[in-house]
C-alpha positions in Angstrom: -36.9 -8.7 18.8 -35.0 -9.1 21.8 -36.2 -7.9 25.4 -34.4 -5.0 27.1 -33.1 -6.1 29.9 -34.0 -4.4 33.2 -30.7 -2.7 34.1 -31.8 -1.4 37.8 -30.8 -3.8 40.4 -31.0 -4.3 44.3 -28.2 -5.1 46.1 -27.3 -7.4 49.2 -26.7 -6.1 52.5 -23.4 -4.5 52.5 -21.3 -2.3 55.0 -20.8 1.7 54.7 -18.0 3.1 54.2 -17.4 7.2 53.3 -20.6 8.0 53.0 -21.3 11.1 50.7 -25.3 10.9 50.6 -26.6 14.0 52.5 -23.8 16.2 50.3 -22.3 15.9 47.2 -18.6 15.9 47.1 -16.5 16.8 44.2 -13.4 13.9 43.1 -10.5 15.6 41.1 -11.8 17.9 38.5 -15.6 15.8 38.7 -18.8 17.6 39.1 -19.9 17.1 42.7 -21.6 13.6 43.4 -23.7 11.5 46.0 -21.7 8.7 46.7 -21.2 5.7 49.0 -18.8 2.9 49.0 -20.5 -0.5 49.4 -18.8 -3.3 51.7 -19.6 -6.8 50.7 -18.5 -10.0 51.8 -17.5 -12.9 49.8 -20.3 -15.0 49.9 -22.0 -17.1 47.0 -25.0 -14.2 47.5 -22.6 -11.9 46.8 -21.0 -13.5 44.1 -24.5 -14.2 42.2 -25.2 -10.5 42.4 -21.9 -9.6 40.7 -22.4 -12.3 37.5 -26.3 -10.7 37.5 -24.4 -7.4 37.5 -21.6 -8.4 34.5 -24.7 -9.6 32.1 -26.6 -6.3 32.6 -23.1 -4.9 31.8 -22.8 -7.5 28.7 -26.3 -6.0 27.3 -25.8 -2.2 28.0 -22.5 -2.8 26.0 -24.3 -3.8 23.2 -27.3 -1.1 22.9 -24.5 1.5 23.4 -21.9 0.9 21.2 -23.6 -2.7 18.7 -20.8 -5.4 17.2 -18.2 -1.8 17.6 -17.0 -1.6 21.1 -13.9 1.2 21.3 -10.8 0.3 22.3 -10.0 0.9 26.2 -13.5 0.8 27.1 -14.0 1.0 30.8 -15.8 -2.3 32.6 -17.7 -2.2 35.8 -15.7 -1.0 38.4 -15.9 -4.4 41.4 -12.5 -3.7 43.1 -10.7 -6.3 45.7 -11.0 -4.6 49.1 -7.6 -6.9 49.8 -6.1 -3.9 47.9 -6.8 -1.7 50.8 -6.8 -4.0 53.5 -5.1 -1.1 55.9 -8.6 0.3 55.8 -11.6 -0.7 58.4 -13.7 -3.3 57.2 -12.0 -3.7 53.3 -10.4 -7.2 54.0 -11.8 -10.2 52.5 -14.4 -7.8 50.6 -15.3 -6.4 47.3 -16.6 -3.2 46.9 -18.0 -0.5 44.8 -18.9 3.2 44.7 -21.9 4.3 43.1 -22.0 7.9 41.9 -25.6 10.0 41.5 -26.1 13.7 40.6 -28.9 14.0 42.6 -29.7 13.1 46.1 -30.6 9.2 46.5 -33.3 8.8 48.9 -32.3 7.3 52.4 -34.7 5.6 54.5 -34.4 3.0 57.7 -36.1 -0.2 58.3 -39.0 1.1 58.8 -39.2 3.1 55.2 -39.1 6.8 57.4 -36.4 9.2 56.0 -33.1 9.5 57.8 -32.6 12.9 58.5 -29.9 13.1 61.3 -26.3 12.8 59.7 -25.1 10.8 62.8 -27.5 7.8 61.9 -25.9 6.8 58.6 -22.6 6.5 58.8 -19.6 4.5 57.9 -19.7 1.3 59.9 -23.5 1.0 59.5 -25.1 -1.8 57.4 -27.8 -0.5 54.3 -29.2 -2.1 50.7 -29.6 0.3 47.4 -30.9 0.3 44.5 -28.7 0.9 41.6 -28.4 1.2 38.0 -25.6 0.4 35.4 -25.5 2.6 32.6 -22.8 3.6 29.5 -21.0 6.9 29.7 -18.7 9.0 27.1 -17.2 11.7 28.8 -16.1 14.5 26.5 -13.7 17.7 25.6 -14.3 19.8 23.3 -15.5 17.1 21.3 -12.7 14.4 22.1 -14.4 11.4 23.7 -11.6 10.8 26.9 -13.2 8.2 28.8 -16.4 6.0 28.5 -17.4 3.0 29.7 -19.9 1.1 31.7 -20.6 2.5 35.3 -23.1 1.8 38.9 -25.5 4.9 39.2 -26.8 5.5 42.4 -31.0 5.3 43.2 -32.5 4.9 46.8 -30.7 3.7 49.7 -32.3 1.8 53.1 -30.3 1.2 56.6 -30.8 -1.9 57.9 -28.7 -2.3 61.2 -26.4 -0.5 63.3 -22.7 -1.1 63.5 -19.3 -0.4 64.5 -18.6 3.2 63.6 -15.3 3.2 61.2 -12.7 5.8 62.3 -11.5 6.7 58.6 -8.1 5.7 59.4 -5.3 3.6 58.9 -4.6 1.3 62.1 -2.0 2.0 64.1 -0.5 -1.6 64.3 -0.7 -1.3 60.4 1.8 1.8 60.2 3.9 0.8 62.8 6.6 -1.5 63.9 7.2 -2.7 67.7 10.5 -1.1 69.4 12.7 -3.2 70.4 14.8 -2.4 73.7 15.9 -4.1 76.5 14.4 -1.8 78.7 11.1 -0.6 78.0 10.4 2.5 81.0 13.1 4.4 78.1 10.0 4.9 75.7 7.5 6.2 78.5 7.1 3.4 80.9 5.1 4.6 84.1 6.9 2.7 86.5 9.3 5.9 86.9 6.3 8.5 87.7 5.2 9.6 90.7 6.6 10.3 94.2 7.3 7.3 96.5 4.2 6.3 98.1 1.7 8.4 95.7 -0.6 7.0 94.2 -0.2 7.0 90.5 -3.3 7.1 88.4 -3.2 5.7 84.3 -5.9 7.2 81.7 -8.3 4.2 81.1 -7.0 3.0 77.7 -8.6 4.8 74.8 -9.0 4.0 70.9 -9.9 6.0 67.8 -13.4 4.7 67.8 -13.8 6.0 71.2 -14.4 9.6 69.9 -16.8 8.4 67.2 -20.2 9.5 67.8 
């Protein structure tokens, strides 16, 4: 007889991004779920915990569905973070979003619960413990998607980090402007009376307002 294979898993460190974990959210017409999206770099640890990750899928394929695996069956979602690269921290990354119906637990070095909203956030660095399971989802008794998924379990913050703003960058969406004379777009040379003294705003950025 062969062993079931454990399918709960811990992962590397990885980087927070859109953290759903105090809250559930709702995505399209999907029940409300806890969710993060996990942030990890390309390293061979990294990579080992993926190819752990695709056996466990290999195995839950065949307890769920045996030698008869439908057609258009949904495999483990690892996406290329390259594929959002205008986002904060995605470059050079793969990453994931693991899903739970209930609340995962959330705890800091130090295994005490974080409470305050404002210490997990996206930027921060965490582990979890997840799961991979099979899914059918169903209407009115037409199966219109299954596959193999990451559930979400238990969650731990390990070190601070540069908050994320949530946005695009601006040197992303833009362009420079070309022109010979620059003071046309908002130079400061022109302000002022002659002789006042003519005070600039310190230079600010998005993550400046992050708390």
């Amino acid at each position: 007889m062969t062993e079931k294979m454990k399918t709960d898993l811990m992962t590397p460190e990885f980087r927070v991004s859109f953290p759903e974990v105090f809250e559930p959210k709702a995505f399209g017409n999907s029940a409300a779920k806890y969710s993060v999206c996990m942030l990890f770099p390309r390293t061979d640890e990294v990579k080992d915990f993926f190819t752990k990750c695709k056996r466990i899928e290999a195995q839950v394929i065949a307890e769920k569905w045996g030698e008869n695996v439908p057609d258009g069956l949904k495999t483990l979602p690892i996406n290329d973070g390259n594929k959002k690269s205008k986002l904060q921290g995605y470059k050079d990354h793969y990453f994931i979003t693991p899903k739970s119906g209930t609340k995962p637990g959330l705890v800091d070095g130090q295994i005490q619960p974080i409470i305050d909203r404002e210490q997990f956030y996206g930027g921060c660095y965490a582990k979890a413990t997840l799961n991979i399971y099979a899914y059918e989802y169903r209407e009115g008794g037409t199966v219109i998607s299954r596959g193999v998924t990451f559930g979400l379990n238990n969650i731990m913050k390990t070190k601070d980090g540069d908050a994320f703003s949530g946005r695009t960058r601006p040197e992303d969406d833009f362009q420079p402007i070309e022109s010979e004379d620059a003071s046309e777009y908002g130079g400061f040379e022109d302000m002022g009376n002659p002789g006042e003294k003519t005070v600039v705003a310190e230079k600010t950025t998005v993550d400046d307002f992050l708390g």
